[in-house]
N, C-alpha and C positions, 0 to 999 in steps of 0.2 A: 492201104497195103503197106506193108513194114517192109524196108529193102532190105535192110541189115539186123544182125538181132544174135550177139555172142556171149557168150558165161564164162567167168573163170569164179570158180572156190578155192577157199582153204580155210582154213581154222578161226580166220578174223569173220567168216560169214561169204558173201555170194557178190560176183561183180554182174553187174549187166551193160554192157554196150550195145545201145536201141537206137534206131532211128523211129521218130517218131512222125506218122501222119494223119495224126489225129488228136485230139483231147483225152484227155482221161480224167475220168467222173470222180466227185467226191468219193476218198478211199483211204482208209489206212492198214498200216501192216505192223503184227506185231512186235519186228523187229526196227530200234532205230533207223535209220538210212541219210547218205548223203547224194547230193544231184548234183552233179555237175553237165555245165551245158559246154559242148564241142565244139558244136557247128553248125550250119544250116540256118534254117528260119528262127528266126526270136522267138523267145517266150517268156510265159508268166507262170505264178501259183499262187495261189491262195493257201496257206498256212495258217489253221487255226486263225480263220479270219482274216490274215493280216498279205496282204498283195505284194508279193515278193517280183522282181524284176530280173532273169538269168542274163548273166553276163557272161565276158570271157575271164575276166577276173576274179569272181565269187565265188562259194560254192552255199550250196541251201541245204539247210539240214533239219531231220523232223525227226521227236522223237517216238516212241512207241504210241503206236495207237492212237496219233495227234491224226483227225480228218484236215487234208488238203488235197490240192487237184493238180492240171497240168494242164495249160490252153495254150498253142499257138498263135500267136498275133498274129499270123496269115496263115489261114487254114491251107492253103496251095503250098506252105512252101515249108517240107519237113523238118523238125530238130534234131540233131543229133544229141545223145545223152550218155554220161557215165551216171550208171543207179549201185550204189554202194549198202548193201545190206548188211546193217552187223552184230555178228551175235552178242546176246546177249551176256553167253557166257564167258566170252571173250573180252567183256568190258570189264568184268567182274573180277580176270584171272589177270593174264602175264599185263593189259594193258594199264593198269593199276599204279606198274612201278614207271610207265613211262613218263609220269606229270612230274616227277621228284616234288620240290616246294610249290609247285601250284596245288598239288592233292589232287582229289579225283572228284568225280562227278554222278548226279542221277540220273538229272535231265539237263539241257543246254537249254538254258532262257531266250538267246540271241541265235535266232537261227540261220544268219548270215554273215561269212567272213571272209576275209579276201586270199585268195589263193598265193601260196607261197612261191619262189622261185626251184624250190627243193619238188615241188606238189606240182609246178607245171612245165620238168624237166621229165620228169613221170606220164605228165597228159598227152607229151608229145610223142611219145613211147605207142601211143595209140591211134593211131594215124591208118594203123593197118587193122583191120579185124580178126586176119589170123594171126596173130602176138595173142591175141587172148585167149587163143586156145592152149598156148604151151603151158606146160608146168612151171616152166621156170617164170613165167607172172605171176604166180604169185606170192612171192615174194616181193616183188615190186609192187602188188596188190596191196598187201601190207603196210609197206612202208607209207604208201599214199593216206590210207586211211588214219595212220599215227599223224601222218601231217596237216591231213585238212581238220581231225577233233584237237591236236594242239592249234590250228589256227581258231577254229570255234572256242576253244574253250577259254582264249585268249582274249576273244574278242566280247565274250559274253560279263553282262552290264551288273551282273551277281556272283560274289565269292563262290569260288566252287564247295560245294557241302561232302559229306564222307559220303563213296557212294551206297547205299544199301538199297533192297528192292521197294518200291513203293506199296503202303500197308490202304490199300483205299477201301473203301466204306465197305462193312459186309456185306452188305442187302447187294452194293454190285458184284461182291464175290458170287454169290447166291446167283446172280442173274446172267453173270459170265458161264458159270457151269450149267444152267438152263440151257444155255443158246450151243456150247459144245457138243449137247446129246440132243439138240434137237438144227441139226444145219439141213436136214430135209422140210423143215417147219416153214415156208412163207410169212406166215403170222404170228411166228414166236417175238419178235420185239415188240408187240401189240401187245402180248397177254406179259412183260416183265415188270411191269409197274402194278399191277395185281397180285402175282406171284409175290413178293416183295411187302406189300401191305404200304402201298405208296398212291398217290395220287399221278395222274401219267406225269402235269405238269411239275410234278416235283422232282416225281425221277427221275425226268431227260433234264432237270437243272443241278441234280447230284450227277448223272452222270456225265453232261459235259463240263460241271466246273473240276470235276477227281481227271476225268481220264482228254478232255479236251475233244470230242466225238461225241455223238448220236446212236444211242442204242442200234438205230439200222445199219447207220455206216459200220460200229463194231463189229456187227453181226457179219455181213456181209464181204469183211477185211476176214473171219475167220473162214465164210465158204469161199473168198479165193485162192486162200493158201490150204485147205484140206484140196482145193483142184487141184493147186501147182503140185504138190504131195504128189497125189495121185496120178497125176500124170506124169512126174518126173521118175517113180520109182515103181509104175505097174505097168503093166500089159493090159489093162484093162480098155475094154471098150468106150469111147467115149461116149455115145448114147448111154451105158448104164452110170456112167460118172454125173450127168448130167441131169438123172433119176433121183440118182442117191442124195443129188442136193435140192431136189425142190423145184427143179425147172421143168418145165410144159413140157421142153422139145432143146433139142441136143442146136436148135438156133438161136434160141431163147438164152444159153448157156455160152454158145458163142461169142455172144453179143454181152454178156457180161463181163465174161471173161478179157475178150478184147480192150473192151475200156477199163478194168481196172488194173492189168498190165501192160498194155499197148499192143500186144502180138494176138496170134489167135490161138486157143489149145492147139491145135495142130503146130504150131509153129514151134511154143514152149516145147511140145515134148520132143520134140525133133532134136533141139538142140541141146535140150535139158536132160535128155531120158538118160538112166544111170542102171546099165545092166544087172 
């Protein structure tokens, strides 16, 4: 059961402040994001493989569409979380001129760096849960995110490169747009390695060495964010939400939903829903 669970947006993309009481399943999402861990019970991730350890000093950052998870070391004893979503086309525009001679970036190699004193004069800022609701966070929202990707990209073991969008192999063009017109499909990452003119074991090894992810997990990252969508910006029924995407029964859909974002649609739209 999630006790706390608050949003602030602005233009840099989407804040989330979750208490977590539970894991959450291999997942990605289209948009970069940074973790920062608050309080509570320890935890872990697994990023792209690699077993990351949340501090109070750190922050973890993953880029688009990179599969990783989120385990409590003690399932009894919840985490508190800042989840930092950021647009993409935000990294692309005003955030650009903030690196001056570092340059800019595509992807961050190193996806862990230590929290600045500027970044956890900000953290402290959050202590309360309604602060995240006012407007005036986000500006401060902001500012955080400029400090923890200049702490990343500082810390990161590869010159930063010019950033442009990544050009990856057509055939996963072809199969990213199979999976957006069919997210009611159960068995559509089964049939993309034929669609494609590929062998399975080939194209789950083109598509995790381009995109760092599993045709399923891909797939999966795009029906939780067609939910949150839809739940953030419709009146819609959640049993027909639940239809629309391929699931049995509106528990089946719950239960997805809960682990790839930690709350439960009811929960999301409650706090998210945007008249």
């Amino acid at each position: 059961m999630v006790n706390q669970f608050s949003v602030c947006e602005g233009e840099f993309g989407r804040v989330e402040l979750i208490e977590y009481s539970h894991d959450l399943v291999v997942h990605a999402h289209s948009q970069p994001h940074v973790m920062v861990w608050l309080g509570g019970g320890l935890a872990h991730a697994h990023i792209a493989g690699e077993k990351l350890n949340f501090t109070s000093d750190m922050v973890l950052y993953v880029n688009s569409f990179v599969s990783h998870n989120l385990c409590l070391d003690d399932a009894k004893v919840p985490a508190i979380f800042l989840m930092i979503y950021i647009e993409n086309d935000w990294l692309e525009g005003d955030l650009l001129n903030l690196f001056n001679g570092l340059g800019s970036f595509q992807v961050i190699a190193h996806p862990q760096a230590e929290i600045t004193h500027a970044a956890d004069e900000i953290l402290l800022m959050l202590s309360d849960y309604r602060l995240l609701k006012s407007k005036a966070m986000a500006h401060d929202m902001e500012e955080l995110v400029n400090l923890a990707l200049r702490a990343l990209l500082m810390s990161d073991m590869t010159p930063p490169a010019p950033y442009r969008r990544r050009m990856i192999d057509y055939r996963l063009r072809v199969a990213i747009a199979h999976m957006l017109v069919n997210l009611d499909n159960p068995k559509v990452a089964d049939e993309l390695a034929e669609l494609v003119g590929l062998s399975r074991s080939r194209f789950y090894e083109i598509f995790q060495n381009e995109l760092q992810s599993s045709p399923h997990v891909y797939w999966n990252a795009l029906r939780a964010e067609e939910a949150a969508k839809r739940l953030s910006h419709h009146n819609e029924n959640m049993t027909d939400v639940a239809f629309d995407l391929g699931f049995s029964s509106p528990g089946n859909f719950s239960r997805f939903f809960r682990g790839h974002t930690g709350v439960s649609p009811s929960t999301y739209r409650r706090v998210s829903h945007v008249d």
